[in-house]
N, C-alpha and C positions, 0 to 999 in steps of 0.2 A: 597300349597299341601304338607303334610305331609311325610315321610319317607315310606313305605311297615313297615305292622307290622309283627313280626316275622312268625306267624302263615301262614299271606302272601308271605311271602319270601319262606317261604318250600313250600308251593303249587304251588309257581311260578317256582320254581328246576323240580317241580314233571312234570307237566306240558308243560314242554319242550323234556317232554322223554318219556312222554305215551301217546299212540296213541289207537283209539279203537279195540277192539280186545286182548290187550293188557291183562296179569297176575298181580295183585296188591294187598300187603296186607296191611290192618292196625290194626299196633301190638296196641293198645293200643286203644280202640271203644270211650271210655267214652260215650259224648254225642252225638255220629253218627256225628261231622261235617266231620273229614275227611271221612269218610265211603261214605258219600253223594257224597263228592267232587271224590272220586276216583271212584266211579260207575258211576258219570255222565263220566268222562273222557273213560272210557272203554267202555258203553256201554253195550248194551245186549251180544254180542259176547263177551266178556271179564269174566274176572274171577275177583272174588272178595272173598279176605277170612279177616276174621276181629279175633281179640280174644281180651275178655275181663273178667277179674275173677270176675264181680259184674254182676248179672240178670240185675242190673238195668240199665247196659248199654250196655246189651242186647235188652232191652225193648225200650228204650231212641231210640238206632240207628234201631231199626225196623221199629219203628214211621218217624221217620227220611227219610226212605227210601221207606214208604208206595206211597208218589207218584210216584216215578218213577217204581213203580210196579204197578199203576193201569195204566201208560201209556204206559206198554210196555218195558221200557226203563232198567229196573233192569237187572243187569250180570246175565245171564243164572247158569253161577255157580257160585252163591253167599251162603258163609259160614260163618257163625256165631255164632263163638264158645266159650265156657262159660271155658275158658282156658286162666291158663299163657302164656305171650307172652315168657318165659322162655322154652314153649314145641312146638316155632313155627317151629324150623327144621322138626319136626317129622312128625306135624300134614299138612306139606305140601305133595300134592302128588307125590309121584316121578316123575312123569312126567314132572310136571311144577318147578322141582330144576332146576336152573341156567337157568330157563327162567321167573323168575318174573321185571318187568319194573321198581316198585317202591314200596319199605315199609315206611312207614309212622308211628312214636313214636310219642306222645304226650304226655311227662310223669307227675308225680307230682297228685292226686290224683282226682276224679270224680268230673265236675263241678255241685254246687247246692248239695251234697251230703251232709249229716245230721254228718256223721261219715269222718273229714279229717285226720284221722289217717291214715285210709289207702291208701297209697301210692307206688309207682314202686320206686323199691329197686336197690341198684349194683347187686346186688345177682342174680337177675332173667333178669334186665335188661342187663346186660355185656353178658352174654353168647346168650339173644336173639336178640344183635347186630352184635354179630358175625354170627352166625343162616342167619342172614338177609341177611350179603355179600355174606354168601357163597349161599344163594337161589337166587339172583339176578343175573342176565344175562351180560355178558357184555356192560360195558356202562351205566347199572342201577344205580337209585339211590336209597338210604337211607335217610331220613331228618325226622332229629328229632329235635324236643320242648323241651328245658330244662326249669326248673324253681327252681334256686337259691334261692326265697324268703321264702318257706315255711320250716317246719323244717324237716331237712332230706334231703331238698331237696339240697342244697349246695354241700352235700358231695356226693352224686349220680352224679351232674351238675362234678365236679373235675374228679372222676371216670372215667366216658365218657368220657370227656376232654382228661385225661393223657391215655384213650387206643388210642381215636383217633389221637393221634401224635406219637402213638406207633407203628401205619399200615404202615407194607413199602411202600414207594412213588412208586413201579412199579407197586403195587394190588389195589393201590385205591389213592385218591383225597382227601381232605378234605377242609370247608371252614366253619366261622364263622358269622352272621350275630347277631351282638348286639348294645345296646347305649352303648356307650362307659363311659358315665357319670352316670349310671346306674347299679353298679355293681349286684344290687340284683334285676334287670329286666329280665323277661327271656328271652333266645336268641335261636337263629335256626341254626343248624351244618348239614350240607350237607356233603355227602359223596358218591364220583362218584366210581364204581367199575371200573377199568382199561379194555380197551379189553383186550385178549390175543394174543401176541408175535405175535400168526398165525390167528390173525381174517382181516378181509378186511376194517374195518375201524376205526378209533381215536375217542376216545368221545372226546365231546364238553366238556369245561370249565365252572367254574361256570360263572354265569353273578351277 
């Protein structure tokens, strides 16, 4: 048996810390997998907000999400917005800042897409990983998909990297999951928001 592949690894983080009922976004829709994965974890009670700047993966993760909508199962507040994940502080409701469970990045550009120019940038992505900690709830996580191999994508893969060793160790966690013999494989960065000083319980570590 094989290793967890990356994309597994961040759902297996996510997973461990969302429960139904539960607030989740995924900044980055592409092809609706994580969208599905985090609507089945939440449930109907649950919220679910997704952004993605291509119709097409808009369209893609609708499809995606048709069955748990004919059975019932779809997040009551599920949103689906044709937006950079660069406007996702804003485009959250007040209500549910510093109470989302998990965001979910996929970066590197639309799977099956005709056009791979287009890609998630430092530019948009840096500020809506910050966006992300500060909407997350204590104990929340972050796990993002990097991909070193395409072009552009290396220096965005650094970026991320050099801010998340940048977060001080009492506001958040960091972890890396890669092949080590692999440098241009993509790998998965977890990142646990810390409680606060006065909250009643410790997050969990990564596993």
């Amino acid at each position: 048996m094989g290793l967890l592949s990356v994309i597994g690894m961040a759902h297996g983080w996510v997973r461990q810390r969302v429960q139904p009922g539960d607030a989740v976004i995924d900044a980055t829709l592409g092809g609706g997998v994580d969208a599905r994965f985090l609507a089945e974890l939440v449930g109907p009670r649950g919220s679910l907000i997704g952004f993605d700047v291509q119709e097409e993966a808009l369209r893609r993760t609708r499809e995606r999400l048709e069955p748990l909508q004919a059975a019932g199962r779809l997040p009551a507040a599920t949103s689906l917005l044709l937006q950079s994940h660069g406007e996702l502080e804003t485009a959250v409701p007040p209500e549910l800042r510093g109470r989302i469970a998990a965001v979910l990045f996929n970066l590197g550009y639309l799977p099956g897409s005709e056009d791979t120019s287009l890609i998630t940038t430092p530019q948009t992505t840096l500020p809506a990983l910050e966006a992300a900690l500060r909407v997350l709830r204590p104990g929340g996580i972050l796990a993002c998909v990097l991909y070193p191999g395409h072009p552009g994508g290396a220096e965005e893969a650094d970026e991320v990297m050099r801010w998340a060793a940048g977060l001080p160790a009492e506001s958040a966690q960091a972890a890396v999951y890669r092949l080590v013999q692999k440098p241009s494989a993509p790998y998965a960065l977890g990142i646990e928001k810390k409680a606060s000083p006065t909250g009643s319980s410790e997050p969990s570590s990564f596993h």
